[in-house]
C-alpha positions as CSV (number, residue, x, y, z in Angstrom):
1,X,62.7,120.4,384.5
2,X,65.1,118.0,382.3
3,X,63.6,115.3,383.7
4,X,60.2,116.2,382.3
5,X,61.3,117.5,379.2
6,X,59.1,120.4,379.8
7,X,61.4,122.4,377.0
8,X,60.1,120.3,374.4
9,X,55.9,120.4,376.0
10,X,56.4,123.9,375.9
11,X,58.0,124.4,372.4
12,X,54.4,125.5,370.8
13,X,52.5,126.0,373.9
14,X,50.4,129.2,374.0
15,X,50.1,128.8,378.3
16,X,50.9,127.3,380.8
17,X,49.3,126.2,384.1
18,X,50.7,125.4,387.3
19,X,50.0,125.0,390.6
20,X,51.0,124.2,394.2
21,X,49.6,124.3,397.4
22,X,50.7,127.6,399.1
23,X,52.7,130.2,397.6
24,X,55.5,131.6,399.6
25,X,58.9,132.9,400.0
26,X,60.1,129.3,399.1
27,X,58.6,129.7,396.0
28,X,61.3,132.3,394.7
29,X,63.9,129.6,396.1
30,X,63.0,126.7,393.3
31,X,59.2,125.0,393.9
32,X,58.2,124.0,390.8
33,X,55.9,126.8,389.8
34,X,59.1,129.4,389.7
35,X,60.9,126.4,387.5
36,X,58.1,126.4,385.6
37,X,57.5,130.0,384.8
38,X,61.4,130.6,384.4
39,X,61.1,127.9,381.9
40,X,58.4,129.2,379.7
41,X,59.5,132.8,380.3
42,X,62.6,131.7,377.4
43,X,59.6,131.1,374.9
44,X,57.7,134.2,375.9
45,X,54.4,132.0,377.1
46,X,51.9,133.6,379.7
47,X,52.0,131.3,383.1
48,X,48.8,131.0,385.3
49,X,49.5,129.7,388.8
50,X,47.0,128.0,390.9
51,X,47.3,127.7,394.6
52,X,45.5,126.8,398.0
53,X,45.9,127.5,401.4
54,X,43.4,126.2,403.7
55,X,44.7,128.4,406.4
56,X,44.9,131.5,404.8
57,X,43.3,134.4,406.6
């Protein structure tokens, strides 16, 4: 997240959208979308995650 700076992006954001391609138990562990969310959880900013799964069932 330092990298992108995404503190400053979010600084008068009013969301935020994210995405990857399957939510799972990984995703608790540090995939971007939990980085993301923690991230603009500080600044009190709703987060809408996207995701796909071609094989869910």
């Amino acid at each position: 997240m330092e990298f992108t700076k995404l503190s400053e992006k979010l600084y008068d954001a009013d969301c935020v959208f994210t995405g990857e391609g399957q939510i799972d138990y990984q995703t608790a562990s540090g995939k971007t979308p939990m980085g993301v969310a923690q991230e603009a959880k500080k600044y009190g900013i709703p987060v809408f995650v996207f995701m796909i799964n071609r094989n869910w069932y």
